[in-house]
C-alpha positions in Angstrom: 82.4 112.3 90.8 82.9 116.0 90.9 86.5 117.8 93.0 83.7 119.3 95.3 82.2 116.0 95.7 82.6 115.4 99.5 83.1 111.4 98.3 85.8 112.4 95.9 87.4 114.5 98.8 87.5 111.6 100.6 89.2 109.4 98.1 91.7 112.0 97.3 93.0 112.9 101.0 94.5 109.0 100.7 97.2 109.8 98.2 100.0 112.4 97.7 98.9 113.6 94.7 95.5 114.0 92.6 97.6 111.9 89.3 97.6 109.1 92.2 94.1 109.7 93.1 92.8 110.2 89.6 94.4 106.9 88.5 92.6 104.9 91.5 89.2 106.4 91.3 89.2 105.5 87.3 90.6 101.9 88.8 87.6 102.0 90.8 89.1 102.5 94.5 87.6 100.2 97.2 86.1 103.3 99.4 83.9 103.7 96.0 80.5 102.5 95.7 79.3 100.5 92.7 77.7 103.2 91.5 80.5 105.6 92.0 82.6 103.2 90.2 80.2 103.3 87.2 79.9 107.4 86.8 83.9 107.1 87.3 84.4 105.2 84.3 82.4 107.4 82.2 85.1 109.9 82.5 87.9 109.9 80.0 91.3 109.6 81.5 92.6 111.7 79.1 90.8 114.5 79.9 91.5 114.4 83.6 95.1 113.4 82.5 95.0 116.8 80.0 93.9 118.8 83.1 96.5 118.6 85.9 99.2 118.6 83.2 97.3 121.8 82.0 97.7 122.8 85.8 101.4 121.2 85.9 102.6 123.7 83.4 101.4 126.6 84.4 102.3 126.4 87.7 98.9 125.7 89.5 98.8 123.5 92.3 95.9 121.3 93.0 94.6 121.8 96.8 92.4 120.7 99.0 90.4 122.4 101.6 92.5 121.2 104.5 95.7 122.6 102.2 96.4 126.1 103.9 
């Protein structure tokens, strides 16, 4: 699931922060569908992990289209 994935949206507006939601969707989060939860754990963690810390430190925040 892509960030501009209108599924993955959904998913992510349920936490406080996209760690949160990045843990759950690699958990396989119950608004997924099977085949969501299959693409999902193709992903490495590490890489999403390796990302918002990447963000973290240089001071970029992660938003969503409702953040204005």
């Amino acid at each position: 699931m892509h960030p501009h994935n209108p599924r993955t949206m959904q998913i992510v507006e349920q936490f406080d922060d996209v760690r949160t939601a990045a843990r759950a969707m690699a958990e396989g989060h119950s608004l997924m569908n099977d085949q969501e939860k299959r693409r999902a754990k193709q992903v490495k963690n590490r890489e999403v992990n390796a990302l918002i810390k990447l963000c973290e430190d240089n001071d970029i925040r992660i938003v969503t289209i409702e953040d204005r």
